[in-house]
N, C-alpha and C positions, 0 to 999 in steps of 0.2 A: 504493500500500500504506500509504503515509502515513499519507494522508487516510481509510482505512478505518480504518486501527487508533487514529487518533484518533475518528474517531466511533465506535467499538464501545467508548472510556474512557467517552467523554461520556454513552453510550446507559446504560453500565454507572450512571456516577455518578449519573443522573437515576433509573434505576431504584431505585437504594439510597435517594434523597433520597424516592421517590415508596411507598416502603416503609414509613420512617418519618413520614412528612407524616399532618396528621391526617386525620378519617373523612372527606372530603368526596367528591363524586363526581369523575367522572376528568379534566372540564375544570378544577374549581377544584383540587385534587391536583396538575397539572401547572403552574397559574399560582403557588402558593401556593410549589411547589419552584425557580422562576424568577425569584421573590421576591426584590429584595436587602436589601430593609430588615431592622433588624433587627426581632427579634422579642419578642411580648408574647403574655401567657398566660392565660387563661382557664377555669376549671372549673367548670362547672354542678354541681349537686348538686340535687334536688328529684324533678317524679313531673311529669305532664301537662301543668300548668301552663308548666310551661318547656318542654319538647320540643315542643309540640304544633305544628305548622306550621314544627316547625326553625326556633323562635326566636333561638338562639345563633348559627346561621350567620349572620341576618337582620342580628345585630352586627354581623359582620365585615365583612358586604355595605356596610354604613351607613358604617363606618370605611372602606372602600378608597374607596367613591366618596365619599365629603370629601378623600382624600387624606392621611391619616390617616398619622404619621410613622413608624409599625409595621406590622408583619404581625400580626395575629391568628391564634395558634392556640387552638383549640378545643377543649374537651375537655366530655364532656357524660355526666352519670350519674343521671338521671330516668324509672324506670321507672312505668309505672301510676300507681296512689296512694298511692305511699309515704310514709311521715311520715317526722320528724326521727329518729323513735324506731327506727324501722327503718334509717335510715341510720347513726344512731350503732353501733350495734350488727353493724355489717355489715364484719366486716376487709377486704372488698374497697374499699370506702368511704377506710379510713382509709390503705389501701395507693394509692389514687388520687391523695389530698393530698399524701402524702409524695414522688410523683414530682415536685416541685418546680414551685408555680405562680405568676404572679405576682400574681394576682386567684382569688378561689374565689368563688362567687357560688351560697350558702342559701337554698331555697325551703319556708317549711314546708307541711304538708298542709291543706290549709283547713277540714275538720271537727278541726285540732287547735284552731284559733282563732275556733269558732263562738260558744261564749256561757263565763257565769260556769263552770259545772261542770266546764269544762274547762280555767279561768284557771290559766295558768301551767304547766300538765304539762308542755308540751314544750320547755319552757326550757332543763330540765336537759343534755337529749341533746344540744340546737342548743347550747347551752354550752359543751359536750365538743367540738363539731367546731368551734367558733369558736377555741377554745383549740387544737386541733390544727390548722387553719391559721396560727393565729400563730405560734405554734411551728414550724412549717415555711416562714417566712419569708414567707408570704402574706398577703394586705389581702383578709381576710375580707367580704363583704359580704350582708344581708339584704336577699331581694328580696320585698317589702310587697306580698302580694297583693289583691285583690278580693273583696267579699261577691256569695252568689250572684245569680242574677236575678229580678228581682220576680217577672215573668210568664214561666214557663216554659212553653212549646210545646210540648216534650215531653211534659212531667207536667203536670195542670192542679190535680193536688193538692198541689203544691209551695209549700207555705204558709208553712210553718210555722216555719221560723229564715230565708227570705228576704228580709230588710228590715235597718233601717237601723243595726239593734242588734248585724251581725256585721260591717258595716262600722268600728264607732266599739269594737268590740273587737278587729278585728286591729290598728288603728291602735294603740288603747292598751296591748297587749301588745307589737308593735313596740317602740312607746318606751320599755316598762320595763325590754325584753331588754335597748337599747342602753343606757341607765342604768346597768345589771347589769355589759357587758361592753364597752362602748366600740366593738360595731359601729357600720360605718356603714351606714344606709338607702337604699335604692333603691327609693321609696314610688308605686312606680306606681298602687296603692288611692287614692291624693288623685287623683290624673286622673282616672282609671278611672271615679271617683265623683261627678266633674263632670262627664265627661261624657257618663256615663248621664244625671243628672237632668236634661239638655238635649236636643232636640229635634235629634236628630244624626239623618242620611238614611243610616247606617250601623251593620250590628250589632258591637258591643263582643263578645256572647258567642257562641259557638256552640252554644250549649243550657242546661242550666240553672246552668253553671260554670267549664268548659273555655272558652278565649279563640278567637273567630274570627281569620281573618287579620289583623281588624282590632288587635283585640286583643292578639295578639301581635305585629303592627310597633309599637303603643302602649311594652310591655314593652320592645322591642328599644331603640328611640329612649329612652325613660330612662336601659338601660344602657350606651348611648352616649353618653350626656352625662352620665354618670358618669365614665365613662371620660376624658373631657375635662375633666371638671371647668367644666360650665357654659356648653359653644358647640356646637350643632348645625347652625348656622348652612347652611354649607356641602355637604351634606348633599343628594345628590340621588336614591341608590336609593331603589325603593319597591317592595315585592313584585310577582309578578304578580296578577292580578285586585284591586289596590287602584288607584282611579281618583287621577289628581292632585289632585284638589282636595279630599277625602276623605285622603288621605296628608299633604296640605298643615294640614289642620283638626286633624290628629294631631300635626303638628310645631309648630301655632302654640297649642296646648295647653301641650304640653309648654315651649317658647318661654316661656311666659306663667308656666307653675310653676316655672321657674328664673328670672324677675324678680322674681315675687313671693318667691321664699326668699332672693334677695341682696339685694333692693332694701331703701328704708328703711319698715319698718312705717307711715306715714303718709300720710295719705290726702291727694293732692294736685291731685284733681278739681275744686277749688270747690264742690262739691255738698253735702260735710260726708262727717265718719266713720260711714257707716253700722251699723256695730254702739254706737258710740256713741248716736246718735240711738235706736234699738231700745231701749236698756237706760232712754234716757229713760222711752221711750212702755211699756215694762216696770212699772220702778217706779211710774210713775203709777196705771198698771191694776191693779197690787196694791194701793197705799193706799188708792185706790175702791174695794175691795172690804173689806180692815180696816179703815178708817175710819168705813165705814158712809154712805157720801158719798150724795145724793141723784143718782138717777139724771140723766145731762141724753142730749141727742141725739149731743153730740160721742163720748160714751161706744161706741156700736156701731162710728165709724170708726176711733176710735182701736185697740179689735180688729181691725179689717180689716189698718190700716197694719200692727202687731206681723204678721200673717200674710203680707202681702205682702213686711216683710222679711226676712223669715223664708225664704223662698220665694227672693227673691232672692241673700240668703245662700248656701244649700245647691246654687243654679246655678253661682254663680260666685267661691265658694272656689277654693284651691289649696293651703289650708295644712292641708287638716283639720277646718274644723269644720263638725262634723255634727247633725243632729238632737238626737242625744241628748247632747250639749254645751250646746244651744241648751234643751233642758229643763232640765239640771240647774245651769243660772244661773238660770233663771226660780224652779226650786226654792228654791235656795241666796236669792235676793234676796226673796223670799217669806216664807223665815225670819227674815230681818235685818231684814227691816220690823215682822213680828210682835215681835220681841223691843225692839224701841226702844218700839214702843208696849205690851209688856206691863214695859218696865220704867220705867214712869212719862212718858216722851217722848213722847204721841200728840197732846198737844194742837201741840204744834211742827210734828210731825211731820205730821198731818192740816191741819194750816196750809198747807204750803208745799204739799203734793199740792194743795190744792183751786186756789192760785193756779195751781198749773202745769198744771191740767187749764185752767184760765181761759183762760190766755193760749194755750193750744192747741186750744181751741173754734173759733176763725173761721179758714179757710183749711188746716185738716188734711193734708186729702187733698192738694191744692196743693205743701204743702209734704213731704208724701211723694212724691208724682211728680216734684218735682223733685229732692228724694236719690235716686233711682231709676235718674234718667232714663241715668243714663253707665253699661254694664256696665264692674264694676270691681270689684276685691280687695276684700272686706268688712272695713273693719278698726277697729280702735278709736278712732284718733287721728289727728289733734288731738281732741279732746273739752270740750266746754264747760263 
């Protein structure tokens, strides 16, 4: 009778634990309530982008099998395509924060961060709920999504804001928010966008927006090394239907964006800084063209090189820059050249372009192949 009415305590206490234990199905429900570590807390807030393949469990999945010093609970409020604007405004929303978390984790809706017309509207709202997680003792964080897909399968008239101008906008809204309010980022868009423009045997999206599985173990593995603050090291779930070496190429991704955000900005390849060396073969090809320089043959490879690094740049970034960064230095350095030479300085100034185009005529190509040759962090320095 004992031993009965002790197990009809334990059956009862496991029942009450498995009551309040969060949504998961009834195998993790019962390991989660068996659990003795303590525990850490978790709230999603966003619309597809997060839910979609049960990204948030894919967290916890990621933390137990590292062996993660916590239990992960979960909590997850991402319906359809909801924006910020709809979430701030939503009491059930702000009644979800308030049940006390230790992490809240903001997704905004990605046609609120498609182009200029739209710059900054949904600040206000994601404002309001960055401010009421703080306020509720929580470490607020923004989760930095993705621009759509070039090539959509679905749609093949999908043209028209898909490229590289809604990527280097949600980047640059990101970072005004945090400026604004001291969130932190969870910038999954710098992967995401590396590694699209590489030659990956895996899809990123599952149509022209929403994240495939791939996609969403990408997000998952960021906010896991958020959570860590820097080591995913250890690290061995991987969904079903994602192949290990494919789940391996996502880890050594993200691996590689957490070296290049701690490590030290300098390029230590022997090969040279390649953004430096660009901005050379830059300036050059603008003077040639304000100075009115005569044409020579080194002239067409020194465009090639500018495109090849260019090219190589936008592969194998991690920090962010994009195309439309990489134009508006060219812009910006364009001007600074015209204005030296319209403010009396051109004879100086077309001096030194002509040597430096000189001493860059024999061996061009060479010596762009060999800054090339190592994939590596595109960075500014050392610089000559």
């Amino acid at each position: 009778m004992r031993r009965l009415a002790l197990t009809g305590t334990l059956t009862l206490m496991l029942a009450a634990a498995l009551l309040f234990a969060p949504p998961f199905n009834g195998f993790d429900r019962i390991s989660y309530a068996l659990d003795q570590r303590p525990e850490e807390s978790i709230l999603f807030i966003g619309n597809g982008r997060v839910s979609e393949n049960d990204m948030p469990t894919m967290v916890r999945r990621l933390a137990d099998s590292a062996g993660y010093e916590k239990k992960l609970r979960i909590g997850v409020h991402a319906p359809g395509d909801a924006s910020m604007t709809e979430h701030a405004a939503n009491p059930r929303v702000h009644e979800l924060i308030a049940q006390g978390w230790d992490h809240v984790v903001l997704q905004a809706q990605s046609t609120e961060q498609i182009d200029t017309p739209n710059w900054g509207k949904w600040w206000p709202p994601t404002t309001e709920l960055i401010k009421d997680v703080q306020q509720s003792g929580a470490t607020p964080w923004m989760l930095v999504t993705w621009r759509y897909a070039d090539h959509c399968v679905d749609d093949p008239n999908w043209t028209t804001i898909a490229n590289d101008a809604m990527h280097t906008s949600i980047q640059q809204q990101h970072a005004q928010l945090k400026r604004n309010t001291g969130v932190d980022l969870v910038n999954v868009g710098v992967v995401w966008d590396m590694l699209a423009r590489k030659k990956i045997d895996f899809p990123l999206y599952m149509d022209c927006s929403r994240p495939s599985i791939y996609g969403s173990y990408l997000s998952a593995l960021m906010l896991y090394n958020k959570l860590l603050d820097g080591n995913i090291g250890a690290v061995t779930y991987r969904p079903r239907g994602v192949a290990s070496d494919h789940a391996a190429s996502l880890q050594a991704a993200v691996v590689r964006f957490i070296e290049s955000a701690n490590g030290p900005k300098v390029d230590r390849s022997g090969k040279g800084a390649v953004l430096c060396m660009w901005s050379i073969y830059v300036s050059i090809q603008h003077g040639v063209e304000l100075c009115k320089l005569d044409a020579q043959p080194s002239d067409a490879e020194l465009g090639r090189s500018i495109e090849r690094i260019e090219e190589f740049t936008l592969e194998n970034t991690t920090i962010g820059v994009s195309a439309g960064d990489l134009r508006d230095y060219k812009a910006d350095t364009y001007k600074q050249t015209k204005s030296m030479i319209d403010a009396g300085q051109g004879d100086a100034v077309c001096r030194d372009i002509a040597r430096f185009r000189d001493s860059l005529a024999d061996g061009l190509k060479d010596q762009t192949d060999a800054l090339l040759s190592i994939p590596r962090e595109p960075l500014w320095n050392p610089c000559i």
